[in-house]
C-alpha positions in Angstrom: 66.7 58.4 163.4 62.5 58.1 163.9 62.6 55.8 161.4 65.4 53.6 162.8 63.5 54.1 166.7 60.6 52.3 165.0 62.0 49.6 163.2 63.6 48.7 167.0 60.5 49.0 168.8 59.0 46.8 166.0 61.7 44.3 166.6 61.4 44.1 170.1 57.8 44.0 170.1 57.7 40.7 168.0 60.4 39.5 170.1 58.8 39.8 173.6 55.4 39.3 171.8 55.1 35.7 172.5 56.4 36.1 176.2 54.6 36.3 179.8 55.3 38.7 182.0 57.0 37.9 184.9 55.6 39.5 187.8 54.7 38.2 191.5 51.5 36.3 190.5 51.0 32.8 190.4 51.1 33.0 186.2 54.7 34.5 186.8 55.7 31.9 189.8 54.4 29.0 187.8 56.5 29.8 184.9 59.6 30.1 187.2 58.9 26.6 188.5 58.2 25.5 185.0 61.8 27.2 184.2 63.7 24.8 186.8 61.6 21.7 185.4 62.7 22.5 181.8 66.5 22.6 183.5 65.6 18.8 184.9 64.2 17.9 180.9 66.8 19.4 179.3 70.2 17.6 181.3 70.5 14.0 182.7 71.3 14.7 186.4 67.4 13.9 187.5 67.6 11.0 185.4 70.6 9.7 187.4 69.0 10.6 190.7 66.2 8.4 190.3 68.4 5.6 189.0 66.0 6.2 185.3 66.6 4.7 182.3 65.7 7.3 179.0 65.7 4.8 177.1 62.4 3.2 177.0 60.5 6.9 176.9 63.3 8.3 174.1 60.5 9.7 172.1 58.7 11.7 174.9 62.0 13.0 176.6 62.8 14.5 172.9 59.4 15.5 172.3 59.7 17.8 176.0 63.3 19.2 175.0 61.7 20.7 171.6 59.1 22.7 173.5 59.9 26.5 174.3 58.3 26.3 177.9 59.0 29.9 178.4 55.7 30.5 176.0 52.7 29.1 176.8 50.1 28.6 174.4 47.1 29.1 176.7 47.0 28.9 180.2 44.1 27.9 182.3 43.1 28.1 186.5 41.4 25.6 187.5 39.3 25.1 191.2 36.6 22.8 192.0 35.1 21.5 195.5 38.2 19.6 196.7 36.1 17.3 199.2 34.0 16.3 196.2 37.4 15.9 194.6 39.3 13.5 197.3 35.9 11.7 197.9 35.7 10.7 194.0 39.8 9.7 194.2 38.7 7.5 196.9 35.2 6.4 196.2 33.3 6.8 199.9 33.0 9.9 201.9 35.8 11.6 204.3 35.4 12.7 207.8 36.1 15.9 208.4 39.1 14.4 210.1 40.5 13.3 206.7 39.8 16.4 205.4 41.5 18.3 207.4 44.9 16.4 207.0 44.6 15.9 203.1 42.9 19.2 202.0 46.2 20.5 200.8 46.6 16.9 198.8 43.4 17.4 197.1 44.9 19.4 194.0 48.0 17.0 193.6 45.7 14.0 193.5 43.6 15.9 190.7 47.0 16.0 188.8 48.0 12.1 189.4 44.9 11.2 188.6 45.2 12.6 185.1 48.3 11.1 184.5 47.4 7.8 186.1 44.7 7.8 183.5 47.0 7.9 180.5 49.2 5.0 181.8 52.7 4.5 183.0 54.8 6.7 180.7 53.2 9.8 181.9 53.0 8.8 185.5 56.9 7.9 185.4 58.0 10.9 183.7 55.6 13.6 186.1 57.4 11.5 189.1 61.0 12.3 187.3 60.4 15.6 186.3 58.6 17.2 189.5 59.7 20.5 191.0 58.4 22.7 194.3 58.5 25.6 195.8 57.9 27.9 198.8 57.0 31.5 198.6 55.2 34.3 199.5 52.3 35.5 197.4 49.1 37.7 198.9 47.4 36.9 195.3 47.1 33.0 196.5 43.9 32.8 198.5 42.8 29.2 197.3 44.4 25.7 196.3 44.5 25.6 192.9 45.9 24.2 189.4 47.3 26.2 186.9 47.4 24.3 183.7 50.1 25.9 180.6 49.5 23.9 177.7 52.1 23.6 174.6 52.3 21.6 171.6 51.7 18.1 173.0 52.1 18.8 176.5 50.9 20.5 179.5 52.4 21.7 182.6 50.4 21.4 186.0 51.4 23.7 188.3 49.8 23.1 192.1 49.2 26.1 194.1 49.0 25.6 198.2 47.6 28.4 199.7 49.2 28.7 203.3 49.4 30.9 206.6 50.4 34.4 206.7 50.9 35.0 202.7 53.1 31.9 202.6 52.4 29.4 199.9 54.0 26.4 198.0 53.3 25.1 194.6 54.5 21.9 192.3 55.3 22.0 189.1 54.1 18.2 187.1 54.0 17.2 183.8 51.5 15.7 182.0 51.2 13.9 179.1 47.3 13.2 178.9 46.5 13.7 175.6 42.7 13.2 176.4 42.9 17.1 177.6 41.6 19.6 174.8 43.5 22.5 175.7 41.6 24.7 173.3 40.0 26.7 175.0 37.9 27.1 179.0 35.2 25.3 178.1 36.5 22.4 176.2 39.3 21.8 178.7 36.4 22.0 181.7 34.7 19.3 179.7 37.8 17.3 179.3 38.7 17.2 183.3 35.0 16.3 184.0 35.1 13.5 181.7 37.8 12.1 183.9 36.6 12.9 186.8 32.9 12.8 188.6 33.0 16.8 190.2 32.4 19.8 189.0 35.6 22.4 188.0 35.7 26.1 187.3 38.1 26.7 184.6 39.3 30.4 183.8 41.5 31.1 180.9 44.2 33.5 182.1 46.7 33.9 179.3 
């Protein structure tokens, strides 16, 4: 009976080994939203919606329906000064006017900029496969990117953080491969090769 108790635990262990907890943190909420975009991938409903022909990006589509998005490889947070950030999108200084209205923008435009730089596939496939949400989360206190790389793709996901607890968060392809996803430091690197401002990147699974 011991013995058959342990070779289920063992089971179960390698089973859920490769899985991320799903508890109410933005690692947990991101992966929710990254559940919905995989439902998008996966059928031909978004496709139809935005009047898109597969046919063109056959290759890529295929390449996203292979990949297992419930298990991340690595998973990196990612902040920087997003002033700096819209000011470099832009190429002059904001007021504080500007600031003010696009503050919340700042992230997104860090995520199109990325795919903008690896050319029109990826920037018509992030537009196609693009979900949001809305939700309450007291561990949000700052916009933010999380960034779940797989095997030849990553997943942005935008945090918004927002009044009283509330906060909203995009989930975006992206199909850059000029991101080393190895590790913090490399993938730092990467984003400030594209991109004249300085980020903080934090490794979180």
């Amino acid at each position: 009976m011991k013995k058959s108790l342990f070779i289920l635990i063992c089971i179960l262990a390698i089973l859920l080994g490769g899985c991320v907890k799903r508890q109410n943190t933005p690692l947990g909420y991101g992966l929710e939203l990254i559940d919905a975009m995989e439902v998008l991938i996966d059928g031909d409903e978004a496709m139809e919606l935005y009047n898109f022909s597969p046919e063109g990006y056959k290759s890529e589509i295929d390449a996203l329906r292979e990949i297992e998005f419930s298990k991340p490889k690595i998973v990196f947070k990612v902040t920087c000064d997003t002033r700096k950030l819209l000011e470099e999108q832009i190429g002059q200084e904001v007021s504080d006017e500007f600031f003010e209205i696009y503050a919340n923008k700042s992230m997104a435009s860090l995520v199109s900029g990325i795919n903008s730089n690896e050319g029109t596939t990826s920037v018509i496939l992030s537009s196609v496969f693009n979900v949001g949400k809305i939700f309450e989360c007291k561990a949000i206190e700052e916009d933010m990117v999380y960034f779940y790389a797989y095997d030849g793709v990553i997943v942005a996901v935008c945090f918004y953080d927002g009044e009283d607890d509330a906060c909203s968060a995009t989930a975006t392809v992206v199909l850059n491969k000029k991101l080393d996803a190895s590790d913090a430091s490399s993938f730092e690197d990467s984003l400030e090769s594209l991109f004249n401002c300085d980020f903080e990147v934090k490794k979180v699974y």
